[in-house]
N, C-alpha and C positions, 0 to 999 in steps of 0.2 A: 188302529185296528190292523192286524196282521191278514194278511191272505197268502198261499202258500199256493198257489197257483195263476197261470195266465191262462182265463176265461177267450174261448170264440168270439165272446160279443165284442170283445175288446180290440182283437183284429179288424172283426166286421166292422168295427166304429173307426178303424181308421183306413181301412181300405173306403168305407161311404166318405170320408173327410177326406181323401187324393183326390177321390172323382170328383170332390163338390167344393174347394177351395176358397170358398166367398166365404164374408160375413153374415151375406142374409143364410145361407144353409147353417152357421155353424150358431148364429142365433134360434132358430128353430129348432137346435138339435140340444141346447148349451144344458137341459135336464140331463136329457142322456151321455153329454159328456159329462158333468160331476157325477155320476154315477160309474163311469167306467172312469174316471177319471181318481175314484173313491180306493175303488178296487185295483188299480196299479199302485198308488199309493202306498195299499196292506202289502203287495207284494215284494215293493223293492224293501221294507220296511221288514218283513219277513227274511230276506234276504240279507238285509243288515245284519238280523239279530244270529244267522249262520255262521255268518263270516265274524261276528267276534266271537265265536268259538274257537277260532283259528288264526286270529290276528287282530291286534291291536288297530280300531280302526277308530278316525277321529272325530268323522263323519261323514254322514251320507249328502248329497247332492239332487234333488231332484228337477230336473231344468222342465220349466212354463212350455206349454203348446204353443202359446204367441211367438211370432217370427218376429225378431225387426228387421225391419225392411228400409229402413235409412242409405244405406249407402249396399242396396243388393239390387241387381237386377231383376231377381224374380222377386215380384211383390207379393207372391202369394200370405196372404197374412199368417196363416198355422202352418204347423211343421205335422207331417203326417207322419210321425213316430213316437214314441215314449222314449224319454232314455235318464237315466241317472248314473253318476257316478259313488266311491268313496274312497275317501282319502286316510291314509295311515297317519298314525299318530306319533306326533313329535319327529326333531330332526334325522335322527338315527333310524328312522323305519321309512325308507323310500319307496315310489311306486302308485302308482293308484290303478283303481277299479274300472272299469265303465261296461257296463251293460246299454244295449239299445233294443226295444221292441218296435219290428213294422211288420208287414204282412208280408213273406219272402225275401225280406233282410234284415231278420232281426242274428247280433254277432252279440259275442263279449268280447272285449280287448283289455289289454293289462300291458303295462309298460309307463315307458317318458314318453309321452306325444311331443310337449315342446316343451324341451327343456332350455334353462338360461343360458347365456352363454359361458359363464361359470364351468357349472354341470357337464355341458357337453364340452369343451375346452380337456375339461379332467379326466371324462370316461377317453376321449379319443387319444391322450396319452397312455394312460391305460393300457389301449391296445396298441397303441404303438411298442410301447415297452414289452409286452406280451398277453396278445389274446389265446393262450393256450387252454386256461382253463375257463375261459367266458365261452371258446368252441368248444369245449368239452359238455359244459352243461347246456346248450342248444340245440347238441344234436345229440344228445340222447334221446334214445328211441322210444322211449316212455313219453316226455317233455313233446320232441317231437311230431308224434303221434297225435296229441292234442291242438298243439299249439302250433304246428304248420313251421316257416319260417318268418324272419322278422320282416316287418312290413312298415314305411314311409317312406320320405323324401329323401334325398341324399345328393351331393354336388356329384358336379359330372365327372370328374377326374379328381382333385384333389383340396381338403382347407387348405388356406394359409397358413403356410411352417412345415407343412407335412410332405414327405415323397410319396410322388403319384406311382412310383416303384416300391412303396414297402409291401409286405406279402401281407400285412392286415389291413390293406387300404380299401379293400370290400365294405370292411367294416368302419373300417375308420370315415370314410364319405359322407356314412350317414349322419342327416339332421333328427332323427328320432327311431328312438328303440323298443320299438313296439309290437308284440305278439296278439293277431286276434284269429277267434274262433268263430264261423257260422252255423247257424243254425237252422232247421226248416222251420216250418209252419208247425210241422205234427209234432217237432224235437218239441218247439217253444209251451203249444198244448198239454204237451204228456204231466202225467202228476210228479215224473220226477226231475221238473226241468231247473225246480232249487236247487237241487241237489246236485243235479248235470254241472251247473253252475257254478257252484262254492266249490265241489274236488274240482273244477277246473283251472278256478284261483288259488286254491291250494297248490295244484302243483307248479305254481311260477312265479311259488316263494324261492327255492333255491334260487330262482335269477332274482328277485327282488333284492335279496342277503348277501350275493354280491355286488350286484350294483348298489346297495347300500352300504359294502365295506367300500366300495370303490368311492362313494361321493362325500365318505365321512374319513378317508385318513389322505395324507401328502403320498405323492410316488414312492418315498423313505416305510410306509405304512403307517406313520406318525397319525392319531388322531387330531385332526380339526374341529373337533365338539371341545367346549370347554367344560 
């Protein structure tokens, strides 16, 4: 079942689950979470069926409310968000999706969070060789405007093999190449936050299409797909 929107209660059900982080409240409540839990479902599921309008996508992701909590320090058992991902299809189409809902932190993100060591090996030659047109498409001001700047981790000075003097070593540092977008409360609410949504991963196809020509041919631009 599709839903083509995010419902209040569905905030309200996760702002009452931060405050109340036990088992015994979330047993008491576990009606009312498959119910709100129904209805996120129709949503990302809605949201799916947007985005193959627009791109090949392989499948969707919906990650459990359950925490493990084996090797975390916070035991809290539930994770007081929603979030799914999706993933493009086949080797030639790099990139994936990720949406999250919480009550004042709900974002989209799109990019490589962690890529192999393969992948980022090959993107940071890349730029070694020349990031002129990977800056070129980042800081357009369309792009931009949406998508802020790129955001993860990154070494403090230099990988291994690389100079801590080359003039793309901004770039080159980073361990993950990733664009995300926040949202408010009222943005997530409004009727047209599918919509907000999908033009928003639409426009970070142009960087998916390079960094998919980038992680599908040799520095030569030889293809590696057989």
């Amino acid at each position: 079942m599709e839903n083509k929107i995010i419902s209040k209660q569905i905030l309200d059900f996760l702002d009452d689950l931060n405050k109340n982080n036990n088992r015994e409240w979330f047993s008491e409540n576990k009606e009312r979470f498959r119910k709100i839990e129904t209805q996120v479902k129709g949503f990302y599921n809605f949201l799916l069926e947007k985005m193959k309008e627009q791109d090949d996508i392989e499948k969707l992701k919906i990650f459990r409310i359950y925490r493990d909590v084996r090797f975390s320090k916070d035991k809290s058992p539930y994770k007081s968000h929603f979030a799914g991902s999706m993933s493009r299809k086949g080797n030639h189409l790099r990139g994936g999706y990720y949406l999250q809902i919480k009550p004042k932190e709900s974002f989209i993100a799109a990019g490589f969070w962690q890529p192999n060591k393969e992948d980022l090996f090959r993107i940071r030659k890349e730029l070694e060789l020349d990031a002129s047109h990977f800056r070129t498409l980042i800081e357009e001001p369309g792009f931009k405007n949406i998508w802020g700047n790129l955001v993860g981790e990154e070494v403090k000075t230099a990988p291994k093999g690389f100079d801590k003097l080359d003039p793309n070593i901004d770039l080159i540092r980073k361990k993950a190449f990733v664009f995300v977008r926040n949202f408010t409360d009222k943005e997530v609410l409004a009727d047209s936050f599918a919509e907000e949504v999908s033009s928003s991963f639409l426009r970070i196809r142009p960087y998916f299409d390079l960094m998919s020509d980038i992680l599908t041919t040799d520095l030569n631009g030889e293809s590696l797909l057989n």
